[in-house]
C-alpha positions in Angstrom: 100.7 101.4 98.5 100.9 102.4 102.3 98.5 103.3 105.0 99.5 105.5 108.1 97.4 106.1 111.3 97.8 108.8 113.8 99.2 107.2 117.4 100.1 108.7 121.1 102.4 106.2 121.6 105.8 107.7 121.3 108.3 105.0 121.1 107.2 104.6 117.5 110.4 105.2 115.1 108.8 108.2 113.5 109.0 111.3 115.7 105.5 112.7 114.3 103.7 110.4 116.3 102.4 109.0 112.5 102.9 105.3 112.0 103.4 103.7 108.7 102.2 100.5 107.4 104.0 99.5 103.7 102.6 96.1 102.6 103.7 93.9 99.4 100.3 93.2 98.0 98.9 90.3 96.4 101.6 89.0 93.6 104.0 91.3 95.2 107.5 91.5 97.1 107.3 88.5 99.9 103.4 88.1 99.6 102.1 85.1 98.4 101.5 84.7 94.8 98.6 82.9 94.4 96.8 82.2 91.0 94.1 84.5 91.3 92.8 87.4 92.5 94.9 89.7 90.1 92.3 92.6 90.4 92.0 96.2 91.5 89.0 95.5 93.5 90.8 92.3 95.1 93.7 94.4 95.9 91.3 96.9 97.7 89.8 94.2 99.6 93.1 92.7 100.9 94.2 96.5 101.8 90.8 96.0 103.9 91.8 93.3 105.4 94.6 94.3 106.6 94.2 97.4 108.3 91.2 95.5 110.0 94.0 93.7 111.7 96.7 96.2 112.0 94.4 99.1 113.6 90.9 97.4 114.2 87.4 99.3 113.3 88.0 102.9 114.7 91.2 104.0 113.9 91.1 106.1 111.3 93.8 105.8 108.6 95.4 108.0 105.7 95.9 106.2 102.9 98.6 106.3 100.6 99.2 105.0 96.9 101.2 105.6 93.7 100.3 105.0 90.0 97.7 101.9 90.0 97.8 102.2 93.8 95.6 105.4 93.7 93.2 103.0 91.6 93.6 100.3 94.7 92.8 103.3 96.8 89.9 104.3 94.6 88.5 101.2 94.7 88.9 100.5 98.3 86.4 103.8 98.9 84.0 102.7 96.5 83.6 99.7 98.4 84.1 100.3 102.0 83.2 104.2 101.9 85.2 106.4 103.6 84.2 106.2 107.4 87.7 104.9 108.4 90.0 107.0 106.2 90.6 110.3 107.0 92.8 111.1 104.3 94.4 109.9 100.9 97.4 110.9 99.2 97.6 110.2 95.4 100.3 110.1 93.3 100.6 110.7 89.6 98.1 108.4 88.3 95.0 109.9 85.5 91.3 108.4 86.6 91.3 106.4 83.6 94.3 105.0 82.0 92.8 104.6 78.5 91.7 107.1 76.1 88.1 107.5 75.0 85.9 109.7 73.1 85.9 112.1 75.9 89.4 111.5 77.4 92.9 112.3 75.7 95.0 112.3 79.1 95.4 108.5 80.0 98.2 107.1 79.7 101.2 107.6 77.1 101.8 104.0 77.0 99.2 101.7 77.9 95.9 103.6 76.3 94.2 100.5 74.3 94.1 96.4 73.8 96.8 96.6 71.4 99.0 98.6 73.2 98.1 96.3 77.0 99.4 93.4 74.7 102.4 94.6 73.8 102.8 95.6 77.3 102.1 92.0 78.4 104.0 90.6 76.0 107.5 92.4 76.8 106.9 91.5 81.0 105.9 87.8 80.1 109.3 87.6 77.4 111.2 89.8 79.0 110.9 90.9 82.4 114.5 92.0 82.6 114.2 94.4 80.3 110.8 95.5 81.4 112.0 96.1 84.4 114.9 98.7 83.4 112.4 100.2 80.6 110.0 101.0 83.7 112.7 102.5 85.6 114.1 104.9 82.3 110.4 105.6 82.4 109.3 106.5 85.5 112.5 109.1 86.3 113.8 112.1 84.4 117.1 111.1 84.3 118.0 107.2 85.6 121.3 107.9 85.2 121.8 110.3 87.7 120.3 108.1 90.5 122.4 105.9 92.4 123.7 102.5 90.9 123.1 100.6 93.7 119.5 101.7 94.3 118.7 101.9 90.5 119.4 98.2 90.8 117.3 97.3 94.1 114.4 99.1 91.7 114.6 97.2 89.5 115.5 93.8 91.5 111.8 95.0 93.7 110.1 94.8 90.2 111.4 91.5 89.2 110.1 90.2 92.5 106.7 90.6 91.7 105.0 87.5 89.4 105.1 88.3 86.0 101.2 86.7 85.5 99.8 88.9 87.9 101.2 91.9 86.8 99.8 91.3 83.0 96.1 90.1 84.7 96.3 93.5 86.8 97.2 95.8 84.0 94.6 94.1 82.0 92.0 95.0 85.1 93.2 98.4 85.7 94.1 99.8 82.5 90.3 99.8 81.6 89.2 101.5 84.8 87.3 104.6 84.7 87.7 106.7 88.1 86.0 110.2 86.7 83.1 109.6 88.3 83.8 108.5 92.0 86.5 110.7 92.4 83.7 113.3 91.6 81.7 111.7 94.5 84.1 111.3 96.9 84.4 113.3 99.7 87.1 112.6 101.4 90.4 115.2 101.6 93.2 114.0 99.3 96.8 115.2 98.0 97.1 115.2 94.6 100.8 114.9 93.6 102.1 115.3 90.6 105.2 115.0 88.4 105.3 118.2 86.1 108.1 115.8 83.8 105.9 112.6 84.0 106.9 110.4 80.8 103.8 108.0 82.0 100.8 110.5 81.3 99.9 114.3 80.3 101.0 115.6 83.3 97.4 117.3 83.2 95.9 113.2 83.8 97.0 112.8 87.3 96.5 116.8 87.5 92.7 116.3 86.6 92.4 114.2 89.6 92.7 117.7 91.1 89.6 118.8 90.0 87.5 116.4 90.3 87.6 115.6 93.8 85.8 118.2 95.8 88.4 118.0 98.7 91.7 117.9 96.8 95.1 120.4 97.3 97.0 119.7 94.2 100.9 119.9 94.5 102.8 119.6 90.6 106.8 118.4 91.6 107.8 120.5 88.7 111.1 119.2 87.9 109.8 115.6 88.9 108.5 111.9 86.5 106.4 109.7 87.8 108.8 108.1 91.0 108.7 111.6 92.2 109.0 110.1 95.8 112.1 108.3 94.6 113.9 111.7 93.3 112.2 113.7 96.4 112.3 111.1 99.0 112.4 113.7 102.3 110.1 116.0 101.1 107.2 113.4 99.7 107.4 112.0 103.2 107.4 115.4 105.0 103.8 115.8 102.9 102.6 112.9 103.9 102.9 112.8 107.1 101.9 117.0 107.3 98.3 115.7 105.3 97.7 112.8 107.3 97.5 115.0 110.3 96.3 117.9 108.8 94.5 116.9 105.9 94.3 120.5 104.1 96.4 123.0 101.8 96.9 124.9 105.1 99.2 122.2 107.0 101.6 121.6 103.8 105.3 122.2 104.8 106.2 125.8 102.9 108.4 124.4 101.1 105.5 123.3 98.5 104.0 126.9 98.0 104.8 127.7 95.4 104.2 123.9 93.7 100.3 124.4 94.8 98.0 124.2 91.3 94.5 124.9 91.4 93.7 122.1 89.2 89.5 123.1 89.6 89.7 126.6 87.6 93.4 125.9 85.5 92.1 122.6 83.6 
């Protein structure tokens, strides 16, 4: 999860004049890790909180998340609106994780209560292994990616406390998005990994078509850390839509990854 606002000043590190914000969220990396508040809407509040001390009340912001981070994001505009965010960029996550009557592309491994518990279960007995199981999992080929930062992955997800990653699951995985990403009329960048092991590619594509103001890119050779195999060019799109937040401003690069998620699903 990330936030970025436009800035003037030009001693900032990033040329573009586009200035990133990367927290560890509640539970997280070097945030505390208190014993509650292990909830998508709690998350959304502390991402408040903290770009009302980072940029005030009239800086607009683009904000930026991946896999339950577009459901932080989600929840953060159903909340606090949109009057501050300019942009968002979402990547690879379906609007609801679970399957239901009228829903088949949540998630491939975390769909029901039977399946969240075994989930829970395996982080709670052994995180170790969870750990390298989400990495095989969320790239098309581990192997191929350095050693050395295939182990700070998984080091990064170890970091995190085990608890609040079971009580956040549990709080997420039962989410249903459809309806205020119809409603929501803010521009967003839906990004998505054609190889995804996580969903039906076509869940996070869907995303696409309900939001009225979405550009839908599909990484087609890409899983779900498609910013981890991609690194230069997912930054290069984000900082290209958090200036210009339409298809038009993509680098070209991308042209031919464009999927018109509103008439193709």
């Amino acid at each position: 999860m990330q936030f970025a606002h436009i800035t003037s000043t030009a001693s900032l590190e990033d040329p573009t004049g586009v200035a990133f914000v990367v927290p560890d969220l509640r539970g997280h990396g070097e945030s505390d890790k208190p014993a509650f508040g292990y909830h998508v809407a709690r998350l959304a509040h502390d991402v408040h909180e903290l770009i009302q001390h980072a940029c005030g009340n009239e800086k607009s912001v683009a904000l930026v998340g991946t896999s339950m981070g577009c459901a932080i994001i989600w929840s953060f505009l159903e909340l606090f609106g949109h009057r501050q965010v300019s942009a968002v960029v979402l990547v690879d996550q379906a609007p609801l994780q679970n399957r239901a009557p009228d829903w088949t592309l949540g998630s491939n491994g975390c769909y029901d209560a039977e399946s969240l518990k075994r989930l829970q279960t395996e982080v709670m007995e052994d995180f170790d292994a969870f750990a390298r199981g989400n990495a095989a999992c969320c790239l098309v080929d581990a192997k191929r990616l350095d050693p050395a930062l295939l182990d700070m992955l998984v080091s990064e997800t170890k970091r995190a406390s085990q608890h609040a990653l079971c009580q956040l699951m549990y709080d997420h995985t039962q989410l249903d998005h459809r309806p205020l990403c119809a409603a929501t009329q803010v521009p967003a960048l839906v990004l998505v990994g054609r190889k995804t092991q996580i969903f039906p590619w076509q869940g996070p594509a869907y995303v696409g078509k309900l939001m009225p103001k979405a550009t839908t890119v599909v990484f087609p050779e890409h899983d779900h850390w498609l910013y981890i195999e991609e690194p230069a060019l997912f930054m290069k799109l984000v900082e290209c839509f958090a200036q210009v937040p339409e298809a038009s401003g993509l680098p070209s690069e991308v042209s031919d990854w464009l999927f018109d998620a509103k008439t193709q699903l």
